[in-house]
C-alpha positions in Angstrom: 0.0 0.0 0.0 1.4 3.6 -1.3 -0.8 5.7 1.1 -2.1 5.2 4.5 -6.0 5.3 4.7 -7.8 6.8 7.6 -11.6 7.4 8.1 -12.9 10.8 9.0 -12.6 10.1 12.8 -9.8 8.0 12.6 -8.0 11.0 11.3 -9.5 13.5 13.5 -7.6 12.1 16.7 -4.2 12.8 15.1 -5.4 16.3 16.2 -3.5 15.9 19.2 -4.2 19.1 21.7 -4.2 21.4 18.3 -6.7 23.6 19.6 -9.7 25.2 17.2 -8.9 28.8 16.6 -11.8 29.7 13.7 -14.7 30.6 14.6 -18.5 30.2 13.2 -18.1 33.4 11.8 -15.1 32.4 10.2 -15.9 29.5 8.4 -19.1 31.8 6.9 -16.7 33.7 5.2 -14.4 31.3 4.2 -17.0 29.0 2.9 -17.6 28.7 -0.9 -21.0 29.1 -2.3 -22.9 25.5 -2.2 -20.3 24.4 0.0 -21.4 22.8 3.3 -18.1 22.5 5.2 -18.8 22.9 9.0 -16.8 23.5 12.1 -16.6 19.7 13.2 -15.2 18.9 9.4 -12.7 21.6 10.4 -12.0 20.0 13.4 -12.0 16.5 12.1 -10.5 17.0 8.8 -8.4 20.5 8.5 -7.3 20.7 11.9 -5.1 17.4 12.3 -3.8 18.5 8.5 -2.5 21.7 9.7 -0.9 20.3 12.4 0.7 17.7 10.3 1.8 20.6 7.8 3.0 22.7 10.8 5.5 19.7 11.6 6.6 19.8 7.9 7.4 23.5 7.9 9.0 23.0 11.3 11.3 20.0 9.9 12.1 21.8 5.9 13.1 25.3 8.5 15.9 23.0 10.4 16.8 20.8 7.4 17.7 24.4 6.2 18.9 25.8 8.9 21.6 22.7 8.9 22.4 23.3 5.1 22.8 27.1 6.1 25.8 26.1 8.9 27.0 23.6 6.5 27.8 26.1 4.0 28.8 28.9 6.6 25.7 31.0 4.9 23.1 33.4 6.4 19.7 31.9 6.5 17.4 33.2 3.1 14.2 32.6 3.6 12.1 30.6 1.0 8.8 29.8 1.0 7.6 26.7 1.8 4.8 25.5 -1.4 2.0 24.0 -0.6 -0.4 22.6 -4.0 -4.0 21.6 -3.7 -5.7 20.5 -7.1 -8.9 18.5 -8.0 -12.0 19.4 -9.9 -13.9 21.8 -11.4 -16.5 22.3 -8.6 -14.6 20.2 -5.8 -14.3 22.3 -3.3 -10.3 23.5 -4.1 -11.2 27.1 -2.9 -12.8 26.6 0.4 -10.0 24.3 1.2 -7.0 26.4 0.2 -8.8 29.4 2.1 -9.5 27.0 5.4 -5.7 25.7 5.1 -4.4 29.2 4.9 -6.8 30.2 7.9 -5.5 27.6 10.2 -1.8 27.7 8.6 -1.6 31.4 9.8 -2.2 30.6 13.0 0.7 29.0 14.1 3.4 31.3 15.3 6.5 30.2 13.7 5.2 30.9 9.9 2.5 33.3 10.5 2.2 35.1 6.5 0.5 32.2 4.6 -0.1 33.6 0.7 -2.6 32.2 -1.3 -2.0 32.3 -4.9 -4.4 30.3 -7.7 -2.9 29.6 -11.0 -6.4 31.1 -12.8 -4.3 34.0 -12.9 -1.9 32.5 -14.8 -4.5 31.4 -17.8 -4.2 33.2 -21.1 -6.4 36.2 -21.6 -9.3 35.4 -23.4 -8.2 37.2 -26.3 -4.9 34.7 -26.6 -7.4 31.9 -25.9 -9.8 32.3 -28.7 -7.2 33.7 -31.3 -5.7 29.9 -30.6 -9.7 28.3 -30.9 -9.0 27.6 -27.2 -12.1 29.4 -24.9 -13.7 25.7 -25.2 -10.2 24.1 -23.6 -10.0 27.2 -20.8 -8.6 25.0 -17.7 -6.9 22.5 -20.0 -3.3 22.8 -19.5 -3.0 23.9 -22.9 -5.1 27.2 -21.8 -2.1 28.6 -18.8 0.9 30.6 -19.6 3.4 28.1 -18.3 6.1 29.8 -18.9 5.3 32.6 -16.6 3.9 30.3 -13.8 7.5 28.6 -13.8 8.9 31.4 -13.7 6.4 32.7 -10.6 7.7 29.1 -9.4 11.5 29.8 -9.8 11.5 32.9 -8.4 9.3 31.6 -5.4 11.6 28.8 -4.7 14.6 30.9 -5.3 13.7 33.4 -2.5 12.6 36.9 -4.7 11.5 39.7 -1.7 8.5 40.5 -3.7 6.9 38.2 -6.5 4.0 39.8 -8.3 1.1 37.5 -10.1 -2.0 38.5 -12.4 -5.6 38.5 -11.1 -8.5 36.5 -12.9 -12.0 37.9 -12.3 -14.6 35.1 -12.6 -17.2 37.6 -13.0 -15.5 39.1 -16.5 -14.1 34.8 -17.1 -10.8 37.1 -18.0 -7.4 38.2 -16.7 -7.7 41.8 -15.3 -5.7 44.1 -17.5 -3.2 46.0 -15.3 -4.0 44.1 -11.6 -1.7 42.5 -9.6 -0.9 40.6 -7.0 1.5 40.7 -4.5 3.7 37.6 -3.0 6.4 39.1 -0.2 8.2 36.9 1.6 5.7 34.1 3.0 6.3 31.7 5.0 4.2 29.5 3.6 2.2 29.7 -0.4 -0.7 28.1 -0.9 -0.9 26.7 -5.0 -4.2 26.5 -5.8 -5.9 24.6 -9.2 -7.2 22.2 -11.4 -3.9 21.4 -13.1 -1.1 21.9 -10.7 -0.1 18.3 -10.4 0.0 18.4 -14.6 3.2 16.5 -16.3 2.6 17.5 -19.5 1.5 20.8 -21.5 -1.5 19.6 -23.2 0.2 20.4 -26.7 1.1 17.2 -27.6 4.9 17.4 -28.0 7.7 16.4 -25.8 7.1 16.5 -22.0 8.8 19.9 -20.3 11.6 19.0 -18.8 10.5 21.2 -15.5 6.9 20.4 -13.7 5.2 23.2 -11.8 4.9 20.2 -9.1 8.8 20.0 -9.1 8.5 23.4 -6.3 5.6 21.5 -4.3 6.7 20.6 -0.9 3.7 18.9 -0.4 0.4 18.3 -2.3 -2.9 17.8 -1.9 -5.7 16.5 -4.0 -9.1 16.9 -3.8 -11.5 13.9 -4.9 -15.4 12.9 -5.1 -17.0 9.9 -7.0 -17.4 12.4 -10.9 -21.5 12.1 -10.1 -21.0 14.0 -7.1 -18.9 16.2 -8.8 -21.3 16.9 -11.7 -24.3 17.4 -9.6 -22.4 20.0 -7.1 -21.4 21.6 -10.7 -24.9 21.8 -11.7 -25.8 23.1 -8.1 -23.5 26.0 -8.6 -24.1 27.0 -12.0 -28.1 27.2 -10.8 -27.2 29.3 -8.1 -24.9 31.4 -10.1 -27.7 32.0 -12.3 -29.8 33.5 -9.9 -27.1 35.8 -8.6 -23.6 36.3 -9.9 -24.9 36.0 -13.7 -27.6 38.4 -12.9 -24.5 41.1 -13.2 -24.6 43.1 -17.0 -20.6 43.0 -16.4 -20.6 38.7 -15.8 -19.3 36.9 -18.9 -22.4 34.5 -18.5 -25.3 37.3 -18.4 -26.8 35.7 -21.5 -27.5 32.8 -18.9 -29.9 34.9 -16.3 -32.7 34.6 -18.4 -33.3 30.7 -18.4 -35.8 28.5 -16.5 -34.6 26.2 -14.3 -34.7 23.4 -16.7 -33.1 25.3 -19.6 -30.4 26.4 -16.6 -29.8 22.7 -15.7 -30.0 21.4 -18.8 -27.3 24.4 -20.3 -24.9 23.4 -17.1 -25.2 18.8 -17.9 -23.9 20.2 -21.2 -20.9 22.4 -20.2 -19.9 20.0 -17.8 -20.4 16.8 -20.6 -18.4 18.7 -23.1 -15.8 20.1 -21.0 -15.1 19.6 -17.8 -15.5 16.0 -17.5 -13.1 16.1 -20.4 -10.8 17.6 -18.3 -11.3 15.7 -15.6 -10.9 12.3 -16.6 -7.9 13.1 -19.6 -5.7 15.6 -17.3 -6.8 16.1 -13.6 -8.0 12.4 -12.6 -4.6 10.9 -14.3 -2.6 13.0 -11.6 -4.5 11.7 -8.8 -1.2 9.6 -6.9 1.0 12.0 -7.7 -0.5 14.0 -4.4 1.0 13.6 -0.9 -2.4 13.5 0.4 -5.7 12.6 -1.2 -8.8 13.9 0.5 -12.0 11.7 -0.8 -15.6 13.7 -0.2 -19.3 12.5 0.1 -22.3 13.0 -1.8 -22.8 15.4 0.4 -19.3 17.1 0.3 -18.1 15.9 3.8 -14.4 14.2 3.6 -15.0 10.5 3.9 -11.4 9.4 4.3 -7.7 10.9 3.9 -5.2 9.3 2.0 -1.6 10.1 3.5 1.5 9.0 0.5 4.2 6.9 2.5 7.7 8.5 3.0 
């Protein structure tokens, strides 16, 4: 057996005395829309994770520290890079945001940075130039050049790293935004295609993965009928609110009935995301460090620890 398998409960003991610092309130705002996450998941689930990724951090700082006296250097500090990928509709955000929550909270690597690789996707102008808007979260739709280089200069130590911002409302790179990376302690990777080995254009495979910088990784899984029907959940309730908006790229959706809504949403997912899922995101599955397997009703089932 590669991984280690652990119920929900099973895995909540390894908690230890970790105490709970979010809050209620906390989770409300962390919490994705149609998620259902709830403080004793947090507890059960994220809580015993952090603690296990706090030991992590501790052990990379000393392993550092050691190579530092070794070589009679001054200490640089580099970020330790932390990768969660899954599906379309998964739950990736909420995670990374809960992660980063509880991650921030420990006091030797307080600044925890959050960074998705949406930014990183070709504006839409590149996309459909190429015939690509249909392939948008196929690897072939990301600027991998730049995210290796965000990647290189993360790893390498840069004082200030600066990254594009994607709107989901416009479906676009902002023209002109950035973000900024200084210094974290920790940098959360967050995306559909993060544990990718190839570049979706059909040649030879790179000879650098953006997983090569990962100092750990997590994946996010479901049964893909649980996965389509939270998909379908979403898009009805984006329908009603978020596509409402003139400025959304999807206001020619706000008009449907709730059948024409569903039925539009079976067909985006049939045509492209479960594409993408089973050729591309599935594939990189055991290439995680950790595999976190949800419900039908998006509560963690078990965890899935990768042996040293």
């Amino acid at each position: 057996m590669r991984y280690l398998q652990f119920n929900k409960e099973e895995w909540g003991r390894l908690r230890a005395l970790t105490p709970l610092s979010l809050t209620e309130t906390d989770l409300v705002e962390l919490r994705g829309i149609n998620e259902r996450i709830s403080l004793e998941e947090v507890t059960l689930v994220y809580l015993p994770l952090s603690r296990l990724l706090n030991l992590y951090v501790a052990a990379t700082q000393r392993l550092r520290q050691t190579t530092d006296t070794f070589l009679g250097t001054l200490p640089a500090p580099v970020s330790y890079v932390i990768a969660i990928a899954g599906s379309v509709a998964v739950g990736k955000s909420t995670a990374a945001r809960v992660i980063q929550a509880l991650l921030s909270r420990w006091p030797n690597h307080p600044k925890v940075d959050l960074v998705t690789t949406d930014g990183f996707l070709y504006p839409n102008s590149v996309l459909e130039s190429r015939g690509l808007m249909n392939r948008k979260g196929f690897p072939e739709s990301y600027d991998l050049r730049a995210l290796l280089q965000f990647m290189r200069d993360l790893k390498s130590g840069q004082p200030a790293l600066e990254v594009p911002v994607y709107s989901h409302e416009a479906y676009d790179i902002v023209p002109d935004k950035r973000k900024t990376i200084r210094q974290a302690d920790i940098v959360i990777v967050e995306g559909l295609n993060v544990l990718q080995t190839t570049d979706g254009r059909g040649g030879p495979a790179p000879r650098t993965f953006v997983s090569d910088f990962f100092d750990f990784s997590i994946f996010l899984d479901a049964k893909e009928e649980y996965i389509r029907q939270w998909y379908v959940d979403r898009f009805l309730t984006f329908q009603k609110t978020v596509f409402q908006s003139p400025k959304s790229y999807f206001h020619r959706y706000a008009g449907l009935s709730a059948a024409e809504a569903s039925q539009t949403a079976v067909q985006i997912w049939e045509s492209i995301n479960a594409v993408n899922l089973r050729q591309n995101i599935l594939p990189t599955r055991e290439r995680a460090h950790l595999i976190i397997e949800k419900g039908k009703d998006h509560s963690v089932s078990t965890v899935q620890l990768r042996k040293l």
